[in-house]
C-alpha positions as CSV (number, residue, x, y, z in Angstrom):
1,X,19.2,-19.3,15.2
2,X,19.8,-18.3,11.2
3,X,17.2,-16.6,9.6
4,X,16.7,-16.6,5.9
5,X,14.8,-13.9,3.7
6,X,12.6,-15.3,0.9
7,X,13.7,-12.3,-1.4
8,X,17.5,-13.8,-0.9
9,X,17.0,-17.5,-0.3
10,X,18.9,-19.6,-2.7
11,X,16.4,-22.8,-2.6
12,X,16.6,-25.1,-5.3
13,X,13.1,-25.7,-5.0
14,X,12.0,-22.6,-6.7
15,X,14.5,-22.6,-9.0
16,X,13.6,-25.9,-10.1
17,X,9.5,-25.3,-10.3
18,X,8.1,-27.1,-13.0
19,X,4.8,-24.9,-13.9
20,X,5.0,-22.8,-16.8
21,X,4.6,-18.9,-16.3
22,X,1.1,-18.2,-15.3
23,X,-1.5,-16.1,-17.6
24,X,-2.9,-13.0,-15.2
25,X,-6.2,-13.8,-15.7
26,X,-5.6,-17.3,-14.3
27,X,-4.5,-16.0,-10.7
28,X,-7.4,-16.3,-8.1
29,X,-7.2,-15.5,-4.6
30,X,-5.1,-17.2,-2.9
31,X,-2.4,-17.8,-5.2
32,X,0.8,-18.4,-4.4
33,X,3.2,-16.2,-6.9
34,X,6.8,-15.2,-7.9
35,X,8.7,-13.5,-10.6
36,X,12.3,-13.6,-11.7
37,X,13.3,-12.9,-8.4
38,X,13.3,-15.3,-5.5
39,X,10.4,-13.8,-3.8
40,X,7.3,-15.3,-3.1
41,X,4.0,-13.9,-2.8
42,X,0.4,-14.8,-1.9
43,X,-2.5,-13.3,-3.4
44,X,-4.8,-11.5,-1.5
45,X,-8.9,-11.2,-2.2
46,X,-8.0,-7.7,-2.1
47,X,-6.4,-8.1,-5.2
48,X,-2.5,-6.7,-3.7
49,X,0.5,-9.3,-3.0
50,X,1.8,-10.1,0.6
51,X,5.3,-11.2,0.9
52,X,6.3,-13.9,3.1
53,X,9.3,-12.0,5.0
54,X,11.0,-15.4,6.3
55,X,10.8,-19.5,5.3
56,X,10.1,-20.1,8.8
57,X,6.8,-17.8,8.1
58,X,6.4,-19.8,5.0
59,X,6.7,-22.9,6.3
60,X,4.0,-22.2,9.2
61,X,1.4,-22.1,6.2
62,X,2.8,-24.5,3.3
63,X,4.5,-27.7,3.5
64,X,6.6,-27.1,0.4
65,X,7.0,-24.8,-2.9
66,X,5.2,-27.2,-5.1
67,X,2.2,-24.5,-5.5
68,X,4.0,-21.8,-5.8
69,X,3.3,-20.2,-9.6
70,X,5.8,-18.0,-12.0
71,X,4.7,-14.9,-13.5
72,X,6.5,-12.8,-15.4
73,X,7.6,-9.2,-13.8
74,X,5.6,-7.0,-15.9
75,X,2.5,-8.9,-14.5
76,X,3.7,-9.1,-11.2
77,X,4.1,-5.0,-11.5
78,X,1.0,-4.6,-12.3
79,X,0.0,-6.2,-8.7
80,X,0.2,-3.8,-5.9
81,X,2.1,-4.8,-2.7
82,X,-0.1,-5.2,0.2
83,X,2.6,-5.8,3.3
84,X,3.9,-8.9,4.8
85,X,2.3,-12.2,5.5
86,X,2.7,-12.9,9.6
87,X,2.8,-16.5,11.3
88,X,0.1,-18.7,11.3
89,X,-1.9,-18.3,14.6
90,X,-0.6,-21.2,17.4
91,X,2.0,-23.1,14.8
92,X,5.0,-21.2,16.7
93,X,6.0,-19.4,19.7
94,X,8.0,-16.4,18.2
95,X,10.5,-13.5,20.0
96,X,13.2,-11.3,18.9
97,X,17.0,-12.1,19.4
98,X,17.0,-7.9,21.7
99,X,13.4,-9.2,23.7
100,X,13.7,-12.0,25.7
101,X,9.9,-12.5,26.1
102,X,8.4,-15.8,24.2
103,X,4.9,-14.8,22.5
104,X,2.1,-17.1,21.0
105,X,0.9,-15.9,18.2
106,X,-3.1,-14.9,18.0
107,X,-5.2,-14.3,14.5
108,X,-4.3,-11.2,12.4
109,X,-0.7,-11.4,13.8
110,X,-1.4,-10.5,17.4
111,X,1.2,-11.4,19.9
112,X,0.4,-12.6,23.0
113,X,3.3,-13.0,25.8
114,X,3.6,-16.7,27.1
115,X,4.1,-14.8,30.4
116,X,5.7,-18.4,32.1
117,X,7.2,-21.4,31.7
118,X,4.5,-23.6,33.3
119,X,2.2,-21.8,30.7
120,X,4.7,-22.6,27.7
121,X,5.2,-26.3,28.9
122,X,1.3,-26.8,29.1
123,X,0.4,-25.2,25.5
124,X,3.2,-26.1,23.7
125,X,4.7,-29.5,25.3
126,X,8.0,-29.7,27.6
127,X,10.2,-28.9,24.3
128,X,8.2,-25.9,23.8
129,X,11.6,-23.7,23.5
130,X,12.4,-25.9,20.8
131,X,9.2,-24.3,18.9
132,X,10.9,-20.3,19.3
133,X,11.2,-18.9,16.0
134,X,13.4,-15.6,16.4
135,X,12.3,-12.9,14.1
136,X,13.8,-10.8,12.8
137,X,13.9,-7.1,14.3
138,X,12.4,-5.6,10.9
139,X,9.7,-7.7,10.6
140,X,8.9,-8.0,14.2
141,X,6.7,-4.6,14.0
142,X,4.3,-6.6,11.5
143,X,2.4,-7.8,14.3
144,X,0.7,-6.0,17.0
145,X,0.7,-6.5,20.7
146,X,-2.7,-8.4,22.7
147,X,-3.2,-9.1,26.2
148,X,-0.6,-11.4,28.1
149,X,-1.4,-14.8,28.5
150,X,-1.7,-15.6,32.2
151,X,-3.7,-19.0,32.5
152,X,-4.1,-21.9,30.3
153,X,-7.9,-20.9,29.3
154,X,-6.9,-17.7,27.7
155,X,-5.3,-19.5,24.5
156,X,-5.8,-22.6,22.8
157,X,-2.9,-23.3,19.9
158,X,-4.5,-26.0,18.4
159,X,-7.9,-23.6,17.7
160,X,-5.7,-20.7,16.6
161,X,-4.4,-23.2,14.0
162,X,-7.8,-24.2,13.0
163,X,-9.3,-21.1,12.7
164,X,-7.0,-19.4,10.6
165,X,-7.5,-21.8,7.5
166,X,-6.4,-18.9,5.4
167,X,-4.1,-15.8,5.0
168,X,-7.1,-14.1,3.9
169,X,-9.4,-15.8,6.6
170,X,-6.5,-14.9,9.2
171,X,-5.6,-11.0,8.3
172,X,-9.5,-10.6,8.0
173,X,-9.9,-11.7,11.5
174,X,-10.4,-8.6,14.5
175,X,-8.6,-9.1,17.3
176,X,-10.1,-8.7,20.6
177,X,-6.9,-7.3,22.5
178,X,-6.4,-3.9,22.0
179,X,-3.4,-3.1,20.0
180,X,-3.1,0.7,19.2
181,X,-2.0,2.6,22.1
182,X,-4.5,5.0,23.7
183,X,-1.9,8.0,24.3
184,X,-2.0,8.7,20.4
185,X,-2.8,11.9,18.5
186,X,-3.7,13.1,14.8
187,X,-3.4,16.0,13.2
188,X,-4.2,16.8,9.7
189,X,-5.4,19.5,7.2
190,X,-8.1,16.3,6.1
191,X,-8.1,13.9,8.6
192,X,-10.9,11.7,7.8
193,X,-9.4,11.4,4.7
194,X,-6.7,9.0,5.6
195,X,-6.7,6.8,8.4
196,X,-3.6,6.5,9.7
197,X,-3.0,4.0,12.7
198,X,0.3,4.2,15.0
199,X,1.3,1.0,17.4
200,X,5.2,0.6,19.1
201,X,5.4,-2.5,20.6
202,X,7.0,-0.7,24.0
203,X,4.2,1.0,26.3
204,X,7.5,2.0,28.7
205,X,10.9,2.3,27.7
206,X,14.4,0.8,29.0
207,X,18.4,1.5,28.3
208,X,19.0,-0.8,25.1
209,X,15.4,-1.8,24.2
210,X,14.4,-1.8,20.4
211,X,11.3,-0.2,19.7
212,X,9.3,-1.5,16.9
213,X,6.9,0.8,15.7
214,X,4.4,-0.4,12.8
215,X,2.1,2.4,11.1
216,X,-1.0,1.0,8.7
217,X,-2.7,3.6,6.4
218,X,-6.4,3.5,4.8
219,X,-6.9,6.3,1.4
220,X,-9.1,5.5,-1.0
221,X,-7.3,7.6,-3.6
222,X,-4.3,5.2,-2.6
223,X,-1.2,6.3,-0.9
224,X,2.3,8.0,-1.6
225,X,4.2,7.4,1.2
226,X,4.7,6.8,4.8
227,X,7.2,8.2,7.4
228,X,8.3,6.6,11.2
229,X,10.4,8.8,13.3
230,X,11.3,8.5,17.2
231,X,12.0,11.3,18.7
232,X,12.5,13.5,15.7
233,X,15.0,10.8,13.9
234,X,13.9,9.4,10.6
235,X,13.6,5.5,11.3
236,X,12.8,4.3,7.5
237,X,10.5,5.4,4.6
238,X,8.0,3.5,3.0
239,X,7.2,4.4,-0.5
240,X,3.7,3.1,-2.2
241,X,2.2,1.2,0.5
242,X,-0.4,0.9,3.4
243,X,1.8,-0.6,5.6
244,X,5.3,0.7,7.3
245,X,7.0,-0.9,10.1
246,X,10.7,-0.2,11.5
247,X,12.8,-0.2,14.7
248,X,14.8,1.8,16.6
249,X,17.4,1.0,19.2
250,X,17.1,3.8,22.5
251,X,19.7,5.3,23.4
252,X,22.3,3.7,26.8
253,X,20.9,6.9,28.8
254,X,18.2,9.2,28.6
255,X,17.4,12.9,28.4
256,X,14.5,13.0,28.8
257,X,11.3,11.3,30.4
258,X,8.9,10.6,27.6
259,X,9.8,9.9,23.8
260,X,7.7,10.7,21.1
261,X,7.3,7.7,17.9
262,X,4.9,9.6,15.1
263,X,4.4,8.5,11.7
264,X,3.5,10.6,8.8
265,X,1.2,9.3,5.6
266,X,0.7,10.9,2.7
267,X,-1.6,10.4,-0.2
268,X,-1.1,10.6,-4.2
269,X,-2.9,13.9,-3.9
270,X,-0.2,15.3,-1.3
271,X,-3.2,14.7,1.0
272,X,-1.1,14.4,4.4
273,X,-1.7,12.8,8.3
274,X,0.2,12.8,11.2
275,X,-0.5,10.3,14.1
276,X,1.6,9.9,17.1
277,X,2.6,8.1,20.2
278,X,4.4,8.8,23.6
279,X,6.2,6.5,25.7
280,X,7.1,7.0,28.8
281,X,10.8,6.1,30.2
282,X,10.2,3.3,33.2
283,X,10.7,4.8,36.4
284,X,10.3,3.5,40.1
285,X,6.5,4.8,40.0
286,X,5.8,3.2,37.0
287,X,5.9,-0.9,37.7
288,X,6.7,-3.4,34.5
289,X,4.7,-6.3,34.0
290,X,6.2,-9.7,35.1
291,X,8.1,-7.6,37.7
292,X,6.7,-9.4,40.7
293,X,6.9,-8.0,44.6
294,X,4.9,-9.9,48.1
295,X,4.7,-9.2,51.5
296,X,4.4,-12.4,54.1
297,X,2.8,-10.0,56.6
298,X,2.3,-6.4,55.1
299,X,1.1,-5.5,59.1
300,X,3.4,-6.9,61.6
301,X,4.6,-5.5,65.5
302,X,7.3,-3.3,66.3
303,X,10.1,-5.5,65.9
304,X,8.6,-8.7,64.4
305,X,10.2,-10.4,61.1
306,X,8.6,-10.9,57.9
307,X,9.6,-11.5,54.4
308,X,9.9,-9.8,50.9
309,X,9.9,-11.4,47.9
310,X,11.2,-10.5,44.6
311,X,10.5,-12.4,41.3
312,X,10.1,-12.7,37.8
313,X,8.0,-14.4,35.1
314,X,10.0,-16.1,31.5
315,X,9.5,-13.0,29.8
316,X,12.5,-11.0,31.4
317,X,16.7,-12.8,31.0
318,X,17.6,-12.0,34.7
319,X,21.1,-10.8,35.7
320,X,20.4,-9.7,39.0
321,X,17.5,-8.7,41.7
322,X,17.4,-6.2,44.4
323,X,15.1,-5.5,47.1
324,X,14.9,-2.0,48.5
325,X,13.3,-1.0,51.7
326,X,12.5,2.9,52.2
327,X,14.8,3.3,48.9
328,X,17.5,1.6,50.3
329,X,19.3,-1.6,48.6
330,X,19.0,-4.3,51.4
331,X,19.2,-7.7,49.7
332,X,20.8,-8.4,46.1
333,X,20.8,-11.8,44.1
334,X,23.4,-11.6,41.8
335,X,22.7,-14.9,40.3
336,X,20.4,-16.0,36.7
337,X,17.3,-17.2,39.6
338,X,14.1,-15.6,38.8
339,X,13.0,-15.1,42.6
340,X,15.1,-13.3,45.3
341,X,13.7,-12.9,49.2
342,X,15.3,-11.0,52.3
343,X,13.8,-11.3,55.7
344,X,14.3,-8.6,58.6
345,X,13.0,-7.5,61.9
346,X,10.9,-4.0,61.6
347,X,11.4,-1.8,64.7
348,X,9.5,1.7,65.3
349,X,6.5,2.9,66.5
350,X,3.2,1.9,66.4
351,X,2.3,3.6,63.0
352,X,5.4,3.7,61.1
353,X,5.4,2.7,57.5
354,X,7.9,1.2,55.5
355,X,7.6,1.2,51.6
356,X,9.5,-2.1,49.7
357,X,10.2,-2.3,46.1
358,X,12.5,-4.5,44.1
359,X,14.3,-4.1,40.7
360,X,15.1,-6.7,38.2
361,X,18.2,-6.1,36.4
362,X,18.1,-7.9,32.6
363,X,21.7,-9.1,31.0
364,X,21.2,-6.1,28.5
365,X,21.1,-3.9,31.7
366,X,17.9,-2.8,31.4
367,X,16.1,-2.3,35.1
368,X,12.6,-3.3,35.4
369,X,10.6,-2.2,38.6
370,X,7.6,-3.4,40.9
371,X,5.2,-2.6,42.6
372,X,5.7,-0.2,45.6
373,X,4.2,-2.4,48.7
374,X,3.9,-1.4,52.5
375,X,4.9,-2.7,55.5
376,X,2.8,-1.2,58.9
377,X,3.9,-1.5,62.2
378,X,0.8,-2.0,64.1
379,X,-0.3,-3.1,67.7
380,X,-1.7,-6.5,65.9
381,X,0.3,-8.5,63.2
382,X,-1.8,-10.0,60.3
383,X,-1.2,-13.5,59.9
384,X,0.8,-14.7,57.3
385,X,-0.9,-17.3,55.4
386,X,0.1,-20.1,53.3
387,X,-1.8,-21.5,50.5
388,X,-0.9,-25.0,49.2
389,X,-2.2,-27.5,46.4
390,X,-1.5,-31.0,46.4
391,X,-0.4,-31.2,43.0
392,X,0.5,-28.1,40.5
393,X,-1.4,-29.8,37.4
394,X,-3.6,-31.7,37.1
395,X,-5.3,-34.3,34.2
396,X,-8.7,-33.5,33.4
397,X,-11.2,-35.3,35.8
398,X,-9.3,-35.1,38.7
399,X,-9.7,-33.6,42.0
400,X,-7.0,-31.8,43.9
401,X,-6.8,-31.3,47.8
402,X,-6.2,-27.4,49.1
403,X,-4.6,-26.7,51.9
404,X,-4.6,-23.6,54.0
405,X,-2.3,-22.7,57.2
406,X,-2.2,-19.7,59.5
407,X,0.5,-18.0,61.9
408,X,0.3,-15.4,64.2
409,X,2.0,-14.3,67.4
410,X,-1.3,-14.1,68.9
411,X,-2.6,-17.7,67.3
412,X,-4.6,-18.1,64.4
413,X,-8.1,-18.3,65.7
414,X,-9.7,-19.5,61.9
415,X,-8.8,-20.4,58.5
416,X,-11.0,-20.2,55.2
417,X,-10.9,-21.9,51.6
418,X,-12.0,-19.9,48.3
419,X,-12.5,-21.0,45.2
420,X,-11.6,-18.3,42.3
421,X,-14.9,-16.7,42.6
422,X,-14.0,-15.9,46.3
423,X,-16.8,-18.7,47.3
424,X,-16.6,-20.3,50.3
425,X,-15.4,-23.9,50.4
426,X,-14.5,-24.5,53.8
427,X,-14.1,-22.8,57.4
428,X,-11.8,-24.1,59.8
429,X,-11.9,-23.0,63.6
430,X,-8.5,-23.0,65.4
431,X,-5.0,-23.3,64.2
432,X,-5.0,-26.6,62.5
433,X,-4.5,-27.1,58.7
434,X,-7.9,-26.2,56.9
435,X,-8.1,-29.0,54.1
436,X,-10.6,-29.4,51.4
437,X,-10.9,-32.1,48.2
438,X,-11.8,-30.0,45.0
439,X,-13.4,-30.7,41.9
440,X,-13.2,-33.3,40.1
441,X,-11.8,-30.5,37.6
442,X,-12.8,-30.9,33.9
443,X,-12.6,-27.8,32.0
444,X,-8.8,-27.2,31.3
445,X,-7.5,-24.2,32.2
446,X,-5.4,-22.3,35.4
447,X,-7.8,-22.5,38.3
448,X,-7.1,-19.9,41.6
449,X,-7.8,-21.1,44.5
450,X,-7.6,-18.5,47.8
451,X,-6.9,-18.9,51.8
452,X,-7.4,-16.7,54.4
453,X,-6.1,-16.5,58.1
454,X,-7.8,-14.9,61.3
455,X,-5.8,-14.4,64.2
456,X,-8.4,-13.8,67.6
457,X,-8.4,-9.8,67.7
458,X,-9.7,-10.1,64.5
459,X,-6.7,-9.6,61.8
460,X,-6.8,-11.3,58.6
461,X,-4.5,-11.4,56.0
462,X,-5.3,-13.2,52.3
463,X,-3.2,-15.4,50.1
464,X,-3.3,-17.7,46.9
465,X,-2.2,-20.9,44.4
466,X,-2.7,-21.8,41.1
467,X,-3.5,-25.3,39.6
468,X,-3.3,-25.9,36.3
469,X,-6.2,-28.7,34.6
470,X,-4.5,-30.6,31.6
C-alpha cells in the first residue's frame, strides 16, 4: 500500500482551489488552511495548526479539498504548529508495514489492538482487511497505546465515529486506557515547570521491532526543543513544539536485558526536563500477549496422555510454533497456522512436575513466548473437559444451546454449566452430555460461557467458549 504525504502530494485539487487568500482575522476554529506549500492544516481552538500527516488521515475527516482556505506564508508563520492531526476514531483499522498487529482506532488517537479475526470480521464486516490503512513508521508514534480489544462490547466503530464530530472535540477527549508507561522517571532542576510525558509503543522488546516513542511537553513560557534517544542514541530532534515523536529499529541481537527510551524538553528559558522509560527484552519469564498456551488435563496419572496446545491471535505473522516440555523442543509447526498441539504420555512418580511452554516465531524472526503451565502426575487425573456452543455468533434475539462433556479414567461422575458470571445454569449427574438453551441474547457483545467436569474421587477440572451476539 502507497502512502502519500500532504506536505508532498501533487493533487490538483489544491492547486486548483478557487477561494481567494484568506484575511487572518477571518480564520475561526476549525479552519482548514494552507500556504504556498502543499500542506494542509486545521485550526485548532487553541489557536496552533495541526498537520494532516497523510491523505488517508485526511480523508477519514473531509470528503474533499473544497474547504480548504489559502493564506499567505507570513500569516501562516505567525500560527504556531501544534502536532499532527490522527485518524478519525472507528473510520479505519490502522497498522504499520514492521507490526503485524491491526488496531482500531479510539478518541484522541488511542489504539486499540483488534486482537482477532472473528473480532475484525464482526466490527468491521468480512472485508474488514480491506479497511487497513498502513501508516507510516514516523507518524505511527502520534497515537498512544489503550487496552486490547478482546470481545465485541469493548468497541463500537460506529459511536467512535459519532462521537468525535470534531478534531477539536476528538484531541479534547481523555482516554480511559492508560497510555503512559508506569516504569517512567523525571528528573529536573524545575520539574513542575514543564510537564513532560514519555510513551514507546513496546512494553517488551524483540530482534527487529521498531519502537515508536512519542514525547508531549506542557510550559507555559512555551518550549525550545525536544530530544528522543534509545539507549543513548539520538533518534530525532524536535525544534519549537509540544509534540515529538520518532522510531527506532533494535538492534538483530542484544546486549543487554533492559533498554532505556528518555526524552529531554527544554524551555525558551533553557528551563530543562528529563523523563524516561525502560523496556525490558522478552524473555521466557516474561509471556507476550496473544501468545496463547492450554493444558487438556494439567493433573493426569503416571503415564496417561494429554495434550498441549499452542496458539496465536491476528496480531502476530506466524512463521513457526514450538512447544517445549521441561525446556526441551518437543513438537514444531513449521507452517503459517496460528495453532500447533503435541500430545504425549507423562511417566514418573506420583509428584513429578513438568513445566510446558511454547514460542511463536514471527516471519521477521522475532520469538514471542507463553505462559509457563504445569503438568502434575498425581494418583487422580482431572478430567479434561470440553465446552461447546451450537453456533459461534449469533443475531440478536437468539438463543444458543451449550454443551458440556467430561472424561476421566475413573468416569465423570457430574458436569456443570456457567454463565460468564460463573452462575449456575445447569447440573448434570453422570457422564452424559450436560445441555442447556441460553438466552434469548440481545445485548451484542462476546458472551463466555464455562463448563466444568467431576470425576467420582472428587477432581474437577474447568474449561470455556465464546459466542459472539451480532
Amino acid at each position: 500500500m502507497r502512502h502519500f504525504s500532504l506536505i508532498s502530494l501533487g493533487l490538483a485539487a489544491l492547486f486548483c482551489l478557487s477561494a481567494l487568500p484568506a484575511k487572518a482575522g477571518t480564520l475561526g476554529p476549525g479552519t482548514l488552511i494552507k500556504g504556498s506549500g502543499q500542506a494542509v492544516y486545521y485550526l485548532s481552538q487553541n489557536g496552533k495548526r495541526l498537520v494532516f500527516p497523510t491523505e488517508n488521515t485526511y480523508k477519514t475527516w473531509y470528503s474533499d479539498f473544497s474547504g480548504v482556505r489559502t493564506i499567505d506564508d507570513v500569516q501562516m508563520a505567525a500560527i504556531s504548529l501544534g502536532g499532527n492531526v490522527t485518524y478519525r476514531p472507528g473510520v479505519k483499522l490502522v497498522k504499520i508495514t514492521t507490526d503485524p498487529k491491526v488496531y482500531a482506532v479510539a478518541a484522541n488517537g488511542t489504539l486499540r489492538h483488534v486482537t482477532t479475526e472473528a473480532l475484525a470480521t464482526t466490527l468491521y464486516g468480512s472485508d474488514w482487511s480491506k479497511k487497513v490503512d498502513d501508516v507510516p513508521d514516523a507518524f505511527f508514534t502520534n497515537y498512544k497505546t489503550g487496552s486490547p480489544i478482546v470481545s465485541v462490547s469493548d468497541y463500537d466503530p460506529s459511536q467512535a465515529t459519532t462521537q468525535a464530530t470534531s478534531i477539536d472535540v476528538d484531541k479534547a477527549t481523555v482516554s480511559t486506557f492508560p497510555s503512559d508507561n508506569q516504569n517512567t522517571t523525571s528528573t529536573s532542576s524545575n520539574a513542575d515547570a514543564i510537564d513532560l510525558k514519555l510513551v514507546s509503543d513496546k512494553t517488551t522488546l524483540h530482534v527487529n521491532d521498531t519502537v515508536g516513542l512519542n514525547a508531549t511537553a506542557a510550559y507555559a513560557k512555551g518550549m525550545r526543543l525536544i530530544t528522543l534517544f534509545f539507549d543513548d542514541k539520538l533518534v530525532t530532534t524536535c525544534n519549537f513544539t509540544t509534540l515529538c515523536s520518532g522510531s527506532y529499529k533494535v538492534p538483530g541481537s542484544f546486549d543487554k536485558t533492559t533498554y532505556v527510551a528518555k526524552a529531554i524538553a527544554q524551555g525558551i528559558d533553557m528551563t530543562e526536563v528529563t523523563k524516561t522509560v525502560n523496556i525490558p527484552v522478552a524473555t521466557s519469564t516474561s509471556p507476550d500477549q496473544g501468545a496463547l498456551i492450554t493444558i487438556d488435563q494439567p493433573v493426569i496419572r503416571p503415564g496417561q496422555f494429554t495434550g498441549i496446545t499452542v496458539e496465536t491471535d491476528l496480531g502476530i505473522d506466524v512463521k513457526n510454533i514450538t512447544i517445549y516440555v521441561n525446556g526441551n523442543a518437543h513438537k514444531g509447526c513449521d507452517y503459517p497456522g496460528r495453532s500447533c498441539k503435541w500430545s504425549e504420555a507423562f511417566t514418573g512418580t506420583v509428584g513429578t512436575v513438568y513445566t510446558a511452554q511454547g514460542t511463536i516465531t514471527d516471519i521477521l524472526g522475532r520469538v514471542y513466548y507463553t505462559a509457563i503451565k504445569t503438568i502434575t502426575l498425581s494418583d487422580n487425573d482431572v478430567p479434561a473437559v470440553q465446552v461447546l456452543a451450537a453456533k459461534p455468533w449469533i443475531y440478536a434475539g437468539e438463543t444458543v444451546d451449550i454443551t458440556v462433556s467430561g472424561s476421566d479414567q475413573d468416569g465423570t461422575a457430574s458436569t456443570d454449566v456457567y454463565d460468564a458470571n460463573h452462575k449456575l445454569l445447569k447440573h448434570c449427574d453422570g457422564a452424559a452430555l450436560c445441555i442447556v438453551t441460553t438466552g434469548p441474547w440481545t445485548q451484542k457483545g462476546t458472551i463466555t460461557f464455562y463448563g466444568k467436569a467431576t470425576d467420582p474421587l472428587g477432581a474437577t477440572n474447568e474449561n470455556s467458549t465464546t459466542v459472539t451476539v451480532q
